[in-house]
C-alpha positions in Angstrom: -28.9 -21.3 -44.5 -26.3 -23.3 -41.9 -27.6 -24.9 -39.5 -26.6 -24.7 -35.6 -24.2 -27.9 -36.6 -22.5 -26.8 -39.2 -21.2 -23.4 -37.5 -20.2 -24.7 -34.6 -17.5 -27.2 -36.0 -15.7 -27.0 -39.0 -14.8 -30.2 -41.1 -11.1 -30.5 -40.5 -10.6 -27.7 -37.8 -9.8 -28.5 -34.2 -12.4 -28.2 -31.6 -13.6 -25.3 -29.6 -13.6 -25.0 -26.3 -17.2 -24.2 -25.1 -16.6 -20.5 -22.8 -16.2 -22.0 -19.6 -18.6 -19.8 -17.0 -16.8 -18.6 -13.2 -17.1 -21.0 -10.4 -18.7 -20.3 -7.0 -15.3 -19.2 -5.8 -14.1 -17.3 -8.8 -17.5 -15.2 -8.6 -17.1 -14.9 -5.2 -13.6 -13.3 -5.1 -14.2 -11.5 -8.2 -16.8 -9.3 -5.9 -14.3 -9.2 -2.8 -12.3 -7.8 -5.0 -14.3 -5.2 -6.4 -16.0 -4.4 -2.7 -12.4 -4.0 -1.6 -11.6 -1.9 -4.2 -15.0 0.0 -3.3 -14.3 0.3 0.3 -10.3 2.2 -0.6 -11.8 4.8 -2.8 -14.9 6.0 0.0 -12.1 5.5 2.4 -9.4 7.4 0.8 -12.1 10.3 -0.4 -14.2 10.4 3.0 -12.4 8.3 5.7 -14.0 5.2 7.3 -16.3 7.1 9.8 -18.9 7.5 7.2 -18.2 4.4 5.2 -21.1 1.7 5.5 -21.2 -1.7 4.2 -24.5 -0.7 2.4 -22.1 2.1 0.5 -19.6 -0.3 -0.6 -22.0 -2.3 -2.2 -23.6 0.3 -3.9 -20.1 2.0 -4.9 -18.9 -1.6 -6.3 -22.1 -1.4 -8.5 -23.7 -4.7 -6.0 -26.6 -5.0 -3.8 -26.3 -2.8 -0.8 -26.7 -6.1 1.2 -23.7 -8.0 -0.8 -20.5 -6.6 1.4 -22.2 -7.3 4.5 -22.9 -11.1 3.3 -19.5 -11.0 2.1 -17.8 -9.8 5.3 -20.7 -9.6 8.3 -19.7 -6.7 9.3 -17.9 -3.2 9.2 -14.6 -4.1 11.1 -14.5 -7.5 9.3 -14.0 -5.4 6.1 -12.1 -2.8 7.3 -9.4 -5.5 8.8 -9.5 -7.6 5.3 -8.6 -3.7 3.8 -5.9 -3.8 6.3 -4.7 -6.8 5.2 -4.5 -5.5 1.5 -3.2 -2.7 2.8 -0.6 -3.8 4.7 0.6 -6.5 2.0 0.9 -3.4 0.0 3.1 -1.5 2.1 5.3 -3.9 3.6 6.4 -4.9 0.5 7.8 -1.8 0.1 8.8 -1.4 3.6 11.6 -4.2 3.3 12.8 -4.0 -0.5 15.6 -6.1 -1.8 19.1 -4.9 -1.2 20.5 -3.6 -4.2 24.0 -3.3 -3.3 24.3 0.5 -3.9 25.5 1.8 -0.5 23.7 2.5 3.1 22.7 6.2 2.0 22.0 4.9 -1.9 19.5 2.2 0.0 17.8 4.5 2.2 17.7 7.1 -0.8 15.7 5.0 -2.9 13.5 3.9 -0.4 12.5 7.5 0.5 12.1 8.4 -3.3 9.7 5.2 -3.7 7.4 6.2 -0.9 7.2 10.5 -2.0 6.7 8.9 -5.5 4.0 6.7 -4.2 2.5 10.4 -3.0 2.3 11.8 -6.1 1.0 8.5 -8.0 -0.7 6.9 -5.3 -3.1 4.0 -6.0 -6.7 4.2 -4.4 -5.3 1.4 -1.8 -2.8 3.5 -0.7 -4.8 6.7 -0.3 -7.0 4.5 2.2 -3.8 3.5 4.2 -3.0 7.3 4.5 -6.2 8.1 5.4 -6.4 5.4 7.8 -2.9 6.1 8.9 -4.0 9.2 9.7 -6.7 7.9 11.9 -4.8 5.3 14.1 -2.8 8.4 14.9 -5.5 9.9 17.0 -6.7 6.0 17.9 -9.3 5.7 15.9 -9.1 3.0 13.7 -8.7 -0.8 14.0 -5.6 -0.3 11.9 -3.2 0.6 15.2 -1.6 -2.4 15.8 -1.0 -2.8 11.9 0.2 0.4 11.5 2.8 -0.3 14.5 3.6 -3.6 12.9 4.5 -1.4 10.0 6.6 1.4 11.6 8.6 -1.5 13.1 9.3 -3.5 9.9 10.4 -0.3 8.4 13.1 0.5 11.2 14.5 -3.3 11.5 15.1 -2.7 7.2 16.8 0.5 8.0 19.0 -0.1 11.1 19.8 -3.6 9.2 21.0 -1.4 6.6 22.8 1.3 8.7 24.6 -1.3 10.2 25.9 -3.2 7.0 27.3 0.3 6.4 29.2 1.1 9.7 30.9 -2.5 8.7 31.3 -1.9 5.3 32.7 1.4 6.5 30.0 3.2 3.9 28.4 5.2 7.4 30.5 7.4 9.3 32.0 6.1 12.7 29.1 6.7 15.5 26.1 6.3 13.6 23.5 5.0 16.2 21.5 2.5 13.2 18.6 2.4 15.9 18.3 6.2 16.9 18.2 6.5 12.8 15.6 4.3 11.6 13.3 5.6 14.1 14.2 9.5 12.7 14.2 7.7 9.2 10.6 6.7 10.2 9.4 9.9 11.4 10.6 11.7 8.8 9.1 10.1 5.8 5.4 9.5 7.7 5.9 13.4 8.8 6.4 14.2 5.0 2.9 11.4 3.9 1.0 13.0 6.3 1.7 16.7 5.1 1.0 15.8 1.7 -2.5 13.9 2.1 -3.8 16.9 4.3 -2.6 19.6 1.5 -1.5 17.8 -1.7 -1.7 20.8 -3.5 0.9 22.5 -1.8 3.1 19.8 -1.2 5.9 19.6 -3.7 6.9 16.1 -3.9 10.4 17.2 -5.7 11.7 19.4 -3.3 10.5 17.1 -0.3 12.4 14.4 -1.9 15.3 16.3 -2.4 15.2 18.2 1.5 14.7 14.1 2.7 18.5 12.9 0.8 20.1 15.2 2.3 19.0 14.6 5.4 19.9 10.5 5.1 23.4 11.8 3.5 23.7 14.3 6.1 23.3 11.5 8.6 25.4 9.3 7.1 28.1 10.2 5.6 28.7 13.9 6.0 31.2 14.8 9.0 
């Protein structure tokens, strides 16, 4: 029978590397991660009202004592949520040109957020949700959420006006009064479809939403 020496090496063959185990701060972000990932799906099922640290933990398969170790306290995690959140969303809210055209752009970018509706990852269902609740002022999320809104309308009167000088917009486009109807429009449309997803019809809401930003545009 081979002993513990001769299985571990054989005569001729390289080496093997011995599994090397996490570090501290592997382990550690490995559970942020997972007590992040906790915190969006309570969020986006139940909003953050009833959300507790001791929750998280459970719901991330922890201690019901590790989120609050982790973060200290319920804002702490619900700002580091914003954070993801926000990361998220922002790199959406100011995509790459593509070189398409001012109503091409804005297209796209309207079609990426519905389509974000009707496959929308646990982290965005919280932001909805917590959307939702900076709306009425209750969430810590307000000024993130404002940060947001006003990322989103430099990107779209930056585009508008590349498109009054390309000569792509009709003459008398205000870019500004645009991106804040551009704005409205598509969180108007988010919010409609997280408080009755199963009668909004992502398709036709798309659709309504180009014609609009053509409309707006280009038509006379």
């Amino acid at each position: 029978m081979p002993t513990h020496d001769e299985t571990a090496a054989t005569p001729g063959a390289p080496p093997q590397e011995a599994p090397s185990r996490r570090t501290q701060a592997e382990r550690r972000a490995h559970a942020e991660r997972a007590l992040l990932a906790a915190a969006a799906r309570l969020i986006a099922e139940h909003g953050s009202t009833g959300v507790t640290l001791a929750r998280v933990g459970e719901e991330a398969g922890f201690s019901r004592g590790l989120a609050s170790h982790y973060f200290g306290s319920k804002a702490a995690l619900l700002a580091r949520l914003q954070e993801e959140a926000l990361a998220e969303a922002m790199a959406a809210a100011a995509p790459e040109r593509s070189g398409a055209g001012a109503a091409e752009e804005l297209c796209r970018f309207a079609r990426g957020c519905l389509e974000g509706v009707r496959n929308p990852t646990d982290l965005g269902r919280a932001f909805v949700v917590l959307g939702a609740e900076a709306l009425a002022g209750a969430s810590e999320l307000t000024p993130g959420v404002a940060e947001l809104d006003e990322r989103t309308r430099g990107w779209a009167a930056e585009v508008v006006g590349q498109g009054l000088t390309e000569g792509q917009v009709r003459a008398g486009v205000d870019a500004r009064a645009f991106a804040f109807a551009f704005v409205g429009l598509l969180k108007g449309l988010v919010v409609q479809a997280a408080a009755a997803p199963g009668a909004f019809d992502v398709a036709v809401a798309t659709a309504e939403a180009e014609r609009w930003i053509r409309l707006a545009l280009v038509a006379g």
